[in-house]
N, C-alpha and C positions, 0 to 999 in steps of 0.2 A: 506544959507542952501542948504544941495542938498540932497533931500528926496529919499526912495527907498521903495520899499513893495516887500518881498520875501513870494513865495507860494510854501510850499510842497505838489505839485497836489496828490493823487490817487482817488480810484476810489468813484465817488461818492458825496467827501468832499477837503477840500483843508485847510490846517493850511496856517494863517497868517500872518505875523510878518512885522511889518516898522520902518524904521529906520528916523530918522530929519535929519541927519547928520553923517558923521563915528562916529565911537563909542557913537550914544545917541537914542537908541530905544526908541522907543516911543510906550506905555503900553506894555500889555501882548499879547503875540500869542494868538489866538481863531478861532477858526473852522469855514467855513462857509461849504454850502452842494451847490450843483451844479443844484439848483434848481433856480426857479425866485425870489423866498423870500432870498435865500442866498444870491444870485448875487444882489440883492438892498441892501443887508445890507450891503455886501463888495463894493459895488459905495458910498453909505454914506460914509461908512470909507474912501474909496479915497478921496470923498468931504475933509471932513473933515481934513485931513493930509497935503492938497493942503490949506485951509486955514489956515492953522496957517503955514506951509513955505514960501506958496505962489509963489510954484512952485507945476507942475503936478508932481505927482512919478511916477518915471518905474517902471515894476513889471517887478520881475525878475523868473521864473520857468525852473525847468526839463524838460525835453523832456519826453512826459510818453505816445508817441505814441497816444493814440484816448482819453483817459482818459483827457490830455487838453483841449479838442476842445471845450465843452461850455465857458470856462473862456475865449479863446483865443478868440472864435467869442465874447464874449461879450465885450472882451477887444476894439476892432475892431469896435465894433458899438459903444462905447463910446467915440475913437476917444485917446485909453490911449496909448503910447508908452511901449512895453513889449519884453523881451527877453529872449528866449529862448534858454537853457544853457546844453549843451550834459554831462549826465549823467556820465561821465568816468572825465570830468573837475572837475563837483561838487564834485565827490569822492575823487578825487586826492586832492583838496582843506580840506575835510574832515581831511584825512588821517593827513595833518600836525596837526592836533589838537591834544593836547595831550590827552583830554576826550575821550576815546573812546564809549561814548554814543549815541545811537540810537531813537531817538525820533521824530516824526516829527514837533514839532516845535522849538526843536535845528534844524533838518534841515533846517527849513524855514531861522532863524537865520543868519545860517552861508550862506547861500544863499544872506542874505543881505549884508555881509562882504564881501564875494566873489565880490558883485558888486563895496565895491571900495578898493579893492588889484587887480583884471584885467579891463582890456578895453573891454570891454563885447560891442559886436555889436546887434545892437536891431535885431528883428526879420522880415526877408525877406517874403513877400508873395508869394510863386509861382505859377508860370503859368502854364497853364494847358497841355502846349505840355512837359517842363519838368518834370511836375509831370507822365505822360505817360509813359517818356521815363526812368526814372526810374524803374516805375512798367515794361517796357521793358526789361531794363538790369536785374533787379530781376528774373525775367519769365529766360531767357536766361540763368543765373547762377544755378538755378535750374535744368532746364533740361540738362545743361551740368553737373551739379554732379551725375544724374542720369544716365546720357552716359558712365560715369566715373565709376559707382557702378556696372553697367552692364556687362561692360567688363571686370572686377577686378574679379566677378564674373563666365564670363563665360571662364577667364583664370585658378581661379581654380579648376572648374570643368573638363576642358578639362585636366588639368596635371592630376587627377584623373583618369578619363576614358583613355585617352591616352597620354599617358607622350611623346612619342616620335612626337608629332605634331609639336610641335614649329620647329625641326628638318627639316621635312619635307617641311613643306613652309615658306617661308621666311617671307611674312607678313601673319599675323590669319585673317584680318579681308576683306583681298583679297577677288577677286569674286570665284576666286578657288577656293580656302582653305572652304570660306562658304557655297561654294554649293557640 
């Protein structure tokens, strides 16, 4: 058997759904909340889905930014293998469906299918100088769209006030031309 448990995170609660095997779910989706009473009732359920395959399942979830992070840290202290699934895959995977129904625990569902139609790589912990340096490059693209909005800016107010500038100097944002 090769078990799986897919989680439609948002905020708050999380629908769940597990599979025994491709195509053999195992009961109905149910909700749990992101609480400590939830998160033991969804560890029982884990218990319990590892004893009758007798293998642990992955859980498979979205990417839903902050809104994972009790399930993930709890995943984490339990010691569960989980993987974490970029929202534009999930979609794309949806899309072939011919249902076009929106629900979250069809989502959860098809989250489980998802896990065996791709090779889904479990979920990496990062380290705290590239978590950084991301938040780096972020900061960085920011202020450079802002660099960008500014001078978009203050090129069409100069064609307004004086159309004939650009003419005049050859670069606008020269130490001339600025002062």
């Amino acid at each position: 058997m090769n078990p799986v448990v897919g989680l439609d995170v948002s905020k708050g609660e999380s629908q769940v759904q597990a599979f025994l095997d491709k195509s053999q779910p195992y009961g109905k989706s149910f909700s749990i909340s992101h609480t400590r009473e939830g998160l033991d009732t969804f560890h029982h359920f884990l218990k319990n889905v590892e004893s009758i395959t007798g293998k642990q399942p992955p859980v498979v979830l979205e990417s839903t930014g902050h809104y994972q992070t009790p399930i993930t840290q709890f995943l984490e202290e339990q010691n569960y293998l989980y993987i974490v699934i970029n929202p534009l895959i999930s979609y794309q995977a949806k899309k072939s469906s011919l249902r076009k129904v929106k629900t979250d625990a069809i989502d959860a569902y098809h989250l489980c299918k998802l896990y065996y139609k791709e090779e889904l790589q479990p979920h990496k912990k990062r380290g705290l100088q590239l978590l950084n340096l991301r938040n780096l490059t972020r900061q960085h693209e920011s202020l450079t769209d802002l660099c960008m909005q500014a001078k978009l800016q203050f090129h069409a107010i100069l064609d307004q006030v004086f159309p004939e500038f650009r003419s005049v100097f050859g670069d606008l944002f020269s130490k001339v031309s600025l002062h």
